[in-house]
LOTORGU-883171 format. One record per atom (N, C-alpha, C, CB): residue in one letter; residue number from 0; x, y, z; atom name. Coordinates in steps of 0.2 Angstrom, whole numbers, plus 5000, padded with zeros to 4 digits. Glycine has a CB too. Example, Ala and Ser with C-alpha at 12.3 -4.5 7.8 and 13.67 -1.06 7.14 Angstrom:
NODE:aa:i:east:north:up:at
NODE:A:0:5066:4972:5039:N .
NODE:A:0:5062:4978:5039:CA .
NODE:A:0:5066:4984:5039:C .
NODE:A:0:5057:4978:5045:CB .
NODE:S:1:5064:4989:5035:N .
NODE:S:1:5068:4995:5036:CA .
NODE:S:1:5064:5000:5039:C .
NODE:S:1:5070:4997:5029:CB .
END
This chain:
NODE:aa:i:east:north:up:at
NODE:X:0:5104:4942:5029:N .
NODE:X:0:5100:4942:5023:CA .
NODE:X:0:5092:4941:5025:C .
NODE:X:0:5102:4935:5019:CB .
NODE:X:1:5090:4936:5030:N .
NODE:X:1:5081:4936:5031:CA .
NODE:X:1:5080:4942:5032:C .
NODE:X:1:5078:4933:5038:CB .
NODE:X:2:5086:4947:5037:N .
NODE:X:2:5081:4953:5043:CA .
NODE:X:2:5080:4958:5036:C .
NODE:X:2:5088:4958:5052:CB .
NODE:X:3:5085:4958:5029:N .
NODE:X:3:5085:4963:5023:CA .
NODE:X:3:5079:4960:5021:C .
NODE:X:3:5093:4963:5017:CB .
NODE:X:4:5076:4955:5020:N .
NODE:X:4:5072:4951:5017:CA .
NODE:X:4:5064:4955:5021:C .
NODE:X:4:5074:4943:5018:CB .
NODE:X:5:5065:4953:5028:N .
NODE:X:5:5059:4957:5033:CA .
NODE:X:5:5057:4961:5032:C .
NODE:X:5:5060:4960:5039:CB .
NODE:X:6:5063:4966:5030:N .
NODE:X:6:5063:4975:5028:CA .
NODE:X:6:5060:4976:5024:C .
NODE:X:6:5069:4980:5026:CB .
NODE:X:7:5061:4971:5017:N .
NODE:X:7:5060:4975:5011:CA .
NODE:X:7:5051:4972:5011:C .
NODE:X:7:5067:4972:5002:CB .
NODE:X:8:5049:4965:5013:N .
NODE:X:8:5042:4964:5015:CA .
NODE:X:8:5040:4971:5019:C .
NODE:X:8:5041:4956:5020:CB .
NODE:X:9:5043:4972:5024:N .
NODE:X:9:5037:4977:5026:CA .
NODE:X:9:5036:4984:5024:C .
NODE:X:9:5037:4978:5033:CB .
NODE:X:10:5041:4986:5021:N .
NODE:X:10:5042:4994:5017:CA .
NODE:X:10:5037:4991:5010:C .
NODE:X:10:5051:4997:5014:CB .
NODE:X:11:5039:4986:5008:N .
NODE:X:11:5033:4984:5004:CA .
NODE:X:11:5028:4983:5006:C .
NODE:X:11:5032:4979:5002:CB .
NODE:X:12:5024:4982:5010:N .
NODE:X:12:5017:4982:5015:CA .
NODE:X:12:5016:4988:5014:C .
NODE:X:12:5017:4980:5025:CB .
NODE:X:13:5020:4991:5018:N .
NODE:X:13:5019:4999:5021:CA .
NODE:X:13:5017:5005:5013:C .
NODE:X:13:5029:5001:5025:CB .
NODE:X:14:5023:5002:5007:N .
NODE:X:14:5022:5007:5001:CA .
NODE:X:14:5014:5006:4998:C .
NODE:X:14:5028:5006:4995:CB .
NODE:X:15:5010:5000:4999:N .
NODE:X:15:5006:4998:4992:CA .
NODE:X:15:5001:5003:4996:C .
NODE:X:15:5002:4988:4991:CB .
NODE:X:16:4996:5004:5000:N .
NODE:X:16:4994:5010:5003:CA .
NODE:X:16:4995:5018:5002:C .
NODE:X:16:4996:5010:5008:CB .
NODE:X:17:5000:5017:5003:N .
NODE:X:17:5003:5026:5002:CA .
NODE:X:17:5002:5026:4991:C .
NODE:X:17:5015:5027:5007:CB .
NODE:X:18:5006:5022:4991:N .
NODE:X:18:5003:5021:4982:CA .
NODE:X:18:4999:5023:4979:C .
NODE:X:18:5002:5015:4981:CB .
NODE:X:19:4993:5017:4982:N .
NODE:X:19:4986:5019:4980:CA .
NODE:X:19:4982:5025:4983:C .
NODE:X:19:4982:5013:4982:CB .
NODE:X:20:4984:5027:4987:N .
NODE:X:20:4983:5034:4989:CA .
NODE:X:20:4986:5038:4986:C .
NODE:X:20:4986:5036:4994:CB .
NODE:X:21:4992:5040:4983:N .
NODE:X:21:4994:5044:4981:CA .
NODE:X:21:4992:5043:4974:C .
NODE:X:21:4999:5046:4983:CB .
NODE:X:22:4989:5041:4969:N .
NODE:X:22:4986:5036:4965:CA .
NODE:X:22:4978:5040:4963:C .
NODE:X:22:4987:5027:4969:CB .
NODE:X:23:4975:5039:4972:N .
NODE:X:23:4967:5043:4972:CA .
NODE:X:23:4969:5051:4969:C .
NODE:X:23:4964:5044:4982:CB .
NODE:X:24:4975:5055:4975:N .
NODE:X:24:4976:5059:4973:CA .
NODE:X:24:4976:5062:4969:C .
NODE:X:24:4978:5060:4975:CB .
NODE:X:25:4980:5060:4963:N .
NODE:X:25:4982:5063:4957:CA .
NODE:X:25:4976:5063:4954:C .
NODE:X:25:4988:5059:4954:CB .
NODE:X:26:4972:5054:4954:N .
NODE:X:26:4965:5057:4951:CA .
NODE:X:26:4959:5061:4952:C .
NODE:X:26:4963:5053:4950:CB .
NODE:X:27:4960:5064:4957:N .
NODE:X:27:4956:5069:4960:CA .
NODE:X:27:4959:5078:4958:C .
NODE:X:27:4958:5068:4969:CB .
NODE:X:28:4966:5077:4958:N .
NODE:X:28:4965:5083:4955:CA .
NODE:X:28:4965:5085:4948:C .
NODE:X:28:4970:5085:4957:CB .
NODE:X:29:4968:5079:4943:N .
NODE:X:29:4966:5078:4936:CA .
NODE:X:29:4958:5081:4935:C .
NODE:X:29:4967:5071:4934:CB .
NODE:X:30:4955:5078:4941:N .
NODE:X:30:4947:5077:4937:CA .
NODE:X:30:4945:5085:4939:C .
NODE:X:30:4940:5069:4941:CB .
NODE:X:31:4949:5089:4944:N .
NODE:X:31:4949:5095:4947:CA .
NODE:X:31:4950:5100:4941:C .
NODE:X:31:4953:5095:4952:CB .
NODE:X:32:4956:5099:4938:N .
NODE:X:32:4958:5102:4934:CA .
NODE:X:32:4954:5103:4929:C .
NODE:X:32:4961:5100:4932:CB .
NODE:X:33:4951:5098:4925:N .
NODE:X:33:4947:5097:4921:CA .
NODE:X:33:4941:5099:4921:C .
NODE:X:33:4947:5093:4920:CB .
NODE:X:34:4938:5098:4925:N .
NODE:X:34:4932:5103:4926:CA .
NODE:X:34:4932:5110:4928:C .
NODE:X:34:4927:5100:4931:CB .
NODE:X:35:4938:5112:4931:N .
NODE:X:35:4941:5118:4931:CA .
NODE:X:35:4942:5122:4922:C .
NODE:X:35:4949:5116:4936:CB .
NODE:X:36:4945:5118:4920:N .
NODE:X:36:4945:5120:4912:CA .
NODE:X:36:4939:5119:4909:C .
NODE:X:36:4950:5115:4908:CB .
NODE:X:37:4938:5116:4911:N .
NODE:X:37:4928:5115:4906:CA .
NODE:X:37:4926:5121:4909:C .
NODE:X:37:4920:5109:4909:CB .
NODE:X:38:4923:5123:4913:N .
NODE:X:38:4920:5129:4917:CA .
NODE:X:38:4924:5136:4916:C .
NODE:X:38:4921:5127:4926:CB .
NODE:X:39:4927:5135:4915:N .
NODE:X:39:4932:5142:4909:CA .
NODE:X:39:4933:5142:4906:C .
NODE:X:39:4936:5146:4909:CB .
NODE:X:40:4930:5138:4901:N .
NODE:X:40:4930:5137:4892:CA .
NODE:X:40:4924:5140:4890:C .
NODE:X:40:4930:5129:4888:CB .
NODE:X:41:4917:5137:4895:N .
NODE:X:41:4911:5138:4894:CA .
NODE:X:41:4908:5146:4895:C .
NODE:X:41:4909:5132:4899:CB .
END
């Protein structure tokens, strides 16, 4: 039960990173999109 407990702390550790990363991403390409779509509306 601790060593499942270990695991799930450090995949926890390990996901909050990759999260907020993939988190930046998405809003990088939204804002990509979007000015992509402004710029050929205009």
């Amino acid at each position: 039960m601790r060593t499942f407990l270990v695991l799930a702390a450090l995949g926890w550790i390990v996901s909050l990173p990759l999260a907020t990363l993939f988190g930046y991403l998405v809003l990088i390409v939204i804002a990509i999109v979007v000015m992509w779509a402004l710029s050929v509306r205009s």
